[in-house]
Backbone bond lengths (Angstrom), bond angles and torsions (degrees), N, CA, C in turn:
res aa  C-N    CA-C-N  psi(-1)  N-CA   C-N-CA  omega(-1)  CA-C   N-CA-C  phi
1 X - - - 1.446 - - 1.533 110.84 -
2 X 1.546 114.02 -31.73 1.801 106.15 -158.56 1.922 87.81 -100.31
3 X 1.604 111.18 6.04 1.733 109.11 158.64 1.049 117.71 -67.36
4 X 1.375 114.14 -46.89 1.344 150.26 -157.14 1.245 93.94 -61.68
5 X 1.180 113.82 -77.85 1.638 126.04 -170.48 1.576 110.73 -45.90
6 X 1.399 121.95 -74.13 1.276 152.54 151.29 1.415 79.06 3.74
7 X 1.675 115.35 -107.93 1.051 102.32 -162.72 1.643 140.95 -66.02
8 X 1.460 99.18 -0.87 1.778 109.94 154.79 1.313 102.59 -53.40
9 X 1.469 131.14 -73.11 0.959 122.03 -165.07 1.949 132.77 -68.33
10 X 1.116 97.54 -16.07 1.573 113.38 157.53 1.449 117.92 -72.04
11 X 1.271 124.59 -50.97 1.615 122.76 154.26 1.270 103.03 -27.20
12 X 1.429 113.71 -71.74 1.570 119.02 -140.42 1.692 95.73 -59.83
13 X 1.496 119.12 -50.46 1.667 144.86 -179.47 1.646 81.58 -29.56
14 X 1.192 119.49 -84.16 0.991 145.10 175.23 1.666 119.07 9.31
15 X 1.559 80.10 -102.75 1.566 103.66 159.69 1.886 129.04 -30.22
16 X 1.507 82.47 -32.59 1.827 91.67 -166.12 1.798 108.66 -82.37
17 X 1.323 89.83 -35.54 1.756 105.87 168.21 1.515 110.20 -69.49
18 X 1.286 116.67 -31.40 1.314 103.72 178.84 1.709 121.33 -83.12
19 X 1.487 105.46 -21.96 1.786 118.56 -175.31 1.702 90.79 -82.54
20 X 1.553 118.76 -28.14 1.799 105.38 -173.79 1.755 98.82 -68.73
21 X 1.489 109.91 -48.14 1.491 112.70 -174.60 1.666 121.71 -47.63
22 X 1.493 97.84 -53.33 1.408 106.46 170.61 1.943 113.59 -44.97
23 X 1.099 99.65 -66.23 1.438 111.81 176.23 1.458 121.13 -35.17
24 X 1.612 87.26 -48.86 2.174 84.85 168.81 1.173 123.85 -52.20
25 X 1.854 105.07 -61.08 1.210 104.94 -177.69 1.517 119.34 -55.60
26 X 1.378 131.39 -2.25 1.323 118.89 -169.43 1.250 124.57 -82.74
27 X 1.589 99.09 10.47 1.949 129.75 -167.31 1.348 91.57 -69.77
28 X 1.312 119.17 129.32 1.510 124.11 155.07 0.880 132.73 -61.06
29 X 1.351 152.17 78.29 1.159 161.97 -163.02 1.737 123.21 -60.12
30 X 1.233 97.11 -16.22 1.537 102.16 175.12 1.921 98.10 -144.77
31 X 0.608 131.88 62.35 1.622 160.17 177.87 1.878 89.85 -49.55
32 X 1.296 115.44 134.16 1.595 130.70 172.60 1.376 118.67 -50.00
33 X 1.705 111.10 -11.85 1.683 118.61 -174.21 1.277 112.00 -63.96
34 X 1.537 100.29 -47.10 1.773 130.07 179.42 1.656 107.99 -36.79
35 X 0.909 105.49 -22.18 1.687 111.93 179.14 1.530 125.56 -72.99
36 X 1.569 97.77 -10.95 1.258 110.89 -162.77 1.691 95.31 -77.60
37 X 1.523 94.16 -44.23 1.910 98.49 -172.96 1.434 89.89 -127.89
38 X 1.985 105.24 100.00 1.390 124.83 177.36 1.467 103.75 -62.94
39 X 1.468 119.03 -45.75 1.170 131.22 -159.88 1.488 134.93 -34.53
40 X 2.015 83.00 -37.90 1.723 107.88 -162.19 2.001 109.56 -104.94
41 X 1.488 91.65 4.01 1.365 110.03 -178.80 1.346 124.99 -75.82
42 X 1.685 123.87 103.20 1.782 107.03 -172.17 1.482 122.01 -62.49
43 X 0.986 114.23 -172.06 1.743 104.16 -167.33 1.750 87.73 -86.05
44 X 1.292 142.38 -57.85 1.441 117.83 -169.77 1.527 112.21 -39.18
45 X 1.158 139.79 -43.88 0.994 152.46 -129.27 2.077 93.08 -112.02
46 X 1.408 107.59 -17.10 1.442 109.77 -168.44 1.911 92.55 -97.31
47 X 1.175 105.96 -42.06 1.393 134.19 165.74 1.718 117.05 -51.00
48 X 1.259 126.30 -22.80 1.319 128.95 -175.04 1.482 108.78 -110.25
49 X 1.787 120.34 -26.71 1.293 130.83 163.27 1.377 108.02 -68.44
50 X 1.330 115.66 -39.96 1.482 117.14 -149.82 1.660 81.68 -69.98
51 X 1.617 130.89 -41.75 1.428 112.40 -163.96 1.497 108.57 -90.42
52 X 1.433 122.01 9.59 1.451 126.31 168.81 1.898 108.84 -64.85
53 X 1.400 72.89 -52.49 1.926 98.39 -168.36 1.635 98.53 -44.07
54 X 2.077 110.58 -62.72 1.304 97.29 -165.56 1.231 112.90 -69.91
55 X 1.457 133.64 -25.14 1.802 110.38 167.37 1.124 137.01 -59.23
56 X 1.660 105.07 -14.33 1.599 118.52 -158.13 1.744 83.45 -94.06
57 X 1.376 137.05 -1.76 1.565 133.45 -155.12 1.784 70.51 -111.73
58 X 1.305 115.94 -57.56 1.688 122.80 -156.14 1.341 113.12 -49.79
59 X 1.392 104.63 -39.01 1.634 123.69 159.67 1.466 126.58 -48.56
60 X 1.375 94.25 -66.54 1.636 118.39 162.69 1.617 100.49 -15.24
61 X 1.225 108.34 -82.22 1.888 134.89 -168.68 1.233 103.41 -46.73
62 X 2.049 111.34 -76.65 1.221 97.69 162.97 2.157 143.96 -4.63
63 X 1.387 91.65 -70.60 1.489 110.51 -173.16 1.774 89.31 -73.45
64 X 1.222 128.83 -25.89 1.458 101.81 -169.30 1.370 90.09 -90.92
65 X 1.389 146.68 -36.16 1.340 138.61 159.07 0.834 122.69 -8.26
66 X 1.487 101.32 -58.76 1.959 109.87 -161.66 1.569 92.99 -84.12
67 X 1.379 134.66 -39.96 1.397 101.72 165.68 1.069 154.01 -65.73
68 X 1.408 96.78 -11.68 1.738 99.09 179.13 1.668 108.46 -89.55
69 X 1.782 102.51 -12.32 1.870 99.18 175.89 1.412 91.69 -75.88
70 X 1.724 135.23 -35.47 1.553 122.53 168.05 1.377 130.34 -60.17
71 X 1.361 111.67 11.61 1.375 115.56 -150.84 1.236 133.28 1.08
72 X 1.639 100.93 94.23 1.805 125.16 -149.67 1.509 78.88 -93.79
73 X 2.098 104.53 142.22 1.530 105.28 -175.89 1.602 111.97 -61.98
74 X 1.684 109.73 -34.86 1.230 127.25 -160.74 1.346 130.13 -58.57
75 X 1.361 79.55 -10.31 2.107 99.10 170.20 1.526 108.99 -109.82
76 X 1.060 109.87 -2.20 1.595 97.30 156.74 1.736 104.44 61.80
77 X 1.233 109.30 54.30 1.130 116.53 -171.25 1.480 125.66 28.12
78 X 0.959 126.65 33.87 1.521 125.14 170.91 1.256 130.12 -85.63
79 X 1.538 129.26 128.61 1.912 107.00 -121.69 1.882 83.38 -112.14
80 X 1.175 107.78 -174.71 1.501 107.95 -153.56 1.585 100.76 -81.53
81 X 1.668 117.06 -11.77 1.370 113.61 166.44 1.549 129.20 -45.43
82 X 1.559 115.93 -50.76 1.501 143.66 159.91 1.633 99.83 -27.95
83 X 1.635 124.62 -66.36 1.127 124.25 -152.07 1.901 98.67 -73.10
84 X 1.403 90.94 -36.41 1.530 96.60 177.85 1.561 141.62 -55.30
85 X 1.507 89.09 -20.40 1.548 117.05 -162.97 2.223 83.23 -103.04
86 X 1.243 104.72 -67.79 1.901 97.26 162.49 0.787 125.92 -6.50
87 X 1.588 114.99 -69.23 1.649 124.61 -165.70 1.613 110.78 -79.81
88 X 1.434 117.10 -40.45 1.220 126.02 172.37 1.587 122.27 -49.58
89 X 1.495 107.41 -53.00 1.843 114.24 155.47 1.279 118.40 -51.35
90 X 1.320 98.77 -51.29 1.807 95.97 -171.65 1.573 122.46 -70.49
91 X 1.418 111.93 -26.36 1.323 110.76 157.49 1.681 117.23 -64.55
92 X 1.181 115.94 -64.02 1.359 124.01 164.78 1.518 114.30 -13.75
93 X 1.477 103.65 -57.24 1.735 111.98 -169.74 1.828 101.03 -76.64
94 X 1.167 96.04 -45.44 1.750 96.04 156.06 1.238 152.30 -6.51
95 X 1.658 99.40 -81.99 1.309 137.85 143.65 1.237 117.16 -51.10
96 X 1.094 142.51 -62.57 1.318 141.53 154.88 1.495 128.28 -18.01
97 X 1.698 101.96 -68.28 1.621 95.68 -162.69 1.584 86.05 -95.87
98 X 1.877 139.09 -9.81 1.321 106.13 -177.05 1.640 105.86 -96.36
99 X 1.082 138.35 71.08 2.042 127.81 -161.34 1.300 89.47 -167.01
100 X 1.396 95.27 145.06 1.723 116.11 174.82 1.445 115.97 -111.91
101 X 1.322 121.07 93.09 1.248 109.71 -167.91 1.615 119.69 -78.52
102 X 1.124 111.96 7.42 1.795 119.95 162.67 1.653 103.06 -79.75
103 X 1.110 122.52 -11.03 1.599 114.97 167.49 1.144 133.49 -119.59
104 X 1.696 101.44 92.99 1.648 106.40 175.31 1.045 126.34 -99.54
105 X 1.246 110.17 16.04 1.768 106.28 163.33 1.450 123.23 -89.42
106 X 1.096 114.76 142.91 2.011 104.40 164.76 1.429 123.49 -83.69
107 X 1.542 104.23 55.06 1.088 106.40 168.21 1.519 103.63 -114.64
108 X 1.834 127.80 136.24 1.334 102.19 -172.53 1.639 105.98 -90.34
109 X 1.355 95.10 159.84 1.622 123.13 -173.56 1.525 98.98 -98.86
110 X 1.700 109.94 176.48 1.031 129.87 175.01 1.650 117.80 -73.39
111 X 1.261 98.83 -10.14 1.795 111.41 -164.32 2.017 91.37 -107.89
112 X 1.194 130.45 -13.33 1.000 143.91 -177.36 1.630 107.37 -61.85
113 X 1.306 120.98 -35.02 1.756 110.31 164.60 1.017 114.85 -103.11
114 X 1.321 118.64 -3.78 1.836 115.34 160.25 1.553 119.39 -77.21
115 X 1.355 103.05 -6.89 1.755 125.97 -179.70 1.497 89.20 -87.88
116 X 1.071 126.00 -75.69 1.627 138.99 -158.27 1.594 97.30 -63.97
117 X 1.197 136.15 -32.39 1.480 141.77 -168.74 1.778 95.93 -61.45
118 X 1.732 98.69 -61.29 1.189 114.59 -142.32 2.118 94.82 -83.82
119 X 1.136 113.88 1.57 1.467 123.99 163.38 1.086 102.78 -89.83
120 X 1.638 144.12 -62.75 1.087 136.16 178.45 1.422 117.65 -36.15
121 X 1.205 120.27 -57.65 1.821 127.96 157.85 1.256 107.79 -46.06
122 X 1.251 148.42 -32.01 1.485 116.85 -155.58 1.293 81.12 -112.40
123 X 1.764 137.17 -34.30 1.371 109.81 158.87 1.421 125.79 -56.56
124 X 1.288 129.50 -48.86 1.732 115.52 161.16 1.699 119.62 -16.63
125 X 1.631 90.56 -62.72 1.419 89.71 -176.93 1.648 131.11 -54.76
126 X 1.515 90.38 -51.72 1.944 100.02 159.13 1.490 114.61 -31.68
127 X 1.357 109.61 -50.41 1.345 93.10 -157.01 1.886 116.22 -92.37
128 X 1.427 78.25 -20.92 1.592 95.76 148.23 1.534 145.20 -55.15
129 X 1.458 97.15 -23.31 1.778 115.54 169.47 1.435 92.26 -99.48
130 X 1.605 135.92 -60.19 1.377 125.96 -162.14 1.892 97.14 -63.94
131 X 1.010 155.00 13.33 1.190 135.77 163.39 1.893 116.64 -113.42
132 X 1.354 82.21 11.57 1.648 90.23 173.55 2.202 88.13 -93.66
133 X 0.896 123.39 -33.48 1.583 109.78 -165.22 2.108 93.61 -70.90
């Protein structure tokens, strides 16, 4: 019986160290504040926002989708082609002004977080026009 217990209570020890550990790690390490001062941001960390941004845009679309299949007044009927043709330019212009076309290797360069910086901004901006509709 006092095995029994013993090791009940070593389980339990156990367990409790492992739910505190989990819990730490669940710290955000690159938190949406960081955006405020791009400047001081390393590229992993420019790199882990940058893929926050495009779901939080993917979302964006999504929800304006579903309003225009509700035909929400507030869009003024503008049919989901418009939004389609938006996102398609705005990536385009994207791609465009943030890429170095002297670098075709995948190895990253020094110009490689001035690439990732300058996406983070033009996604800001995206999502900055999609929350005016």
């Amino acid at each position: 019986m006092k095995k029994v217990l013993f090791f009940s209570v070593i389980l339990m020890g156990t367990a409790f160290c492992y739910a505190q550990e989990n819990t730490t790690h669940k710290k955000d390490v690159c938190p949406k504040s960081m955006l405020e001062n791009i400047e001081e941001i390393d590229y992993d960390c420019l790199d882990i926002l940058d893929g926050r941004l495009e779901k939080e845009i993917d979302e964006k679309y999504k929800i304006l989708y579903q309003r225009v299949k509700k035909k929400d007044i507030a869009l003024h009927a503008l049919p989901a082609s418009y939004f389609t043709k938006v996102r398609k330019t705005w990536n385009a212009y994207k791609d465009q002004l943030c890429s170095d076309p002297t670098n075709d290797t995948d190895l990253k360069s020094a110009a490689d977080w001035y690439i990732l910086k300058c996406r983070i901004e033009q996604s800001q901006a995206h999502l900055k026009a999609l929350k005016r509709f």
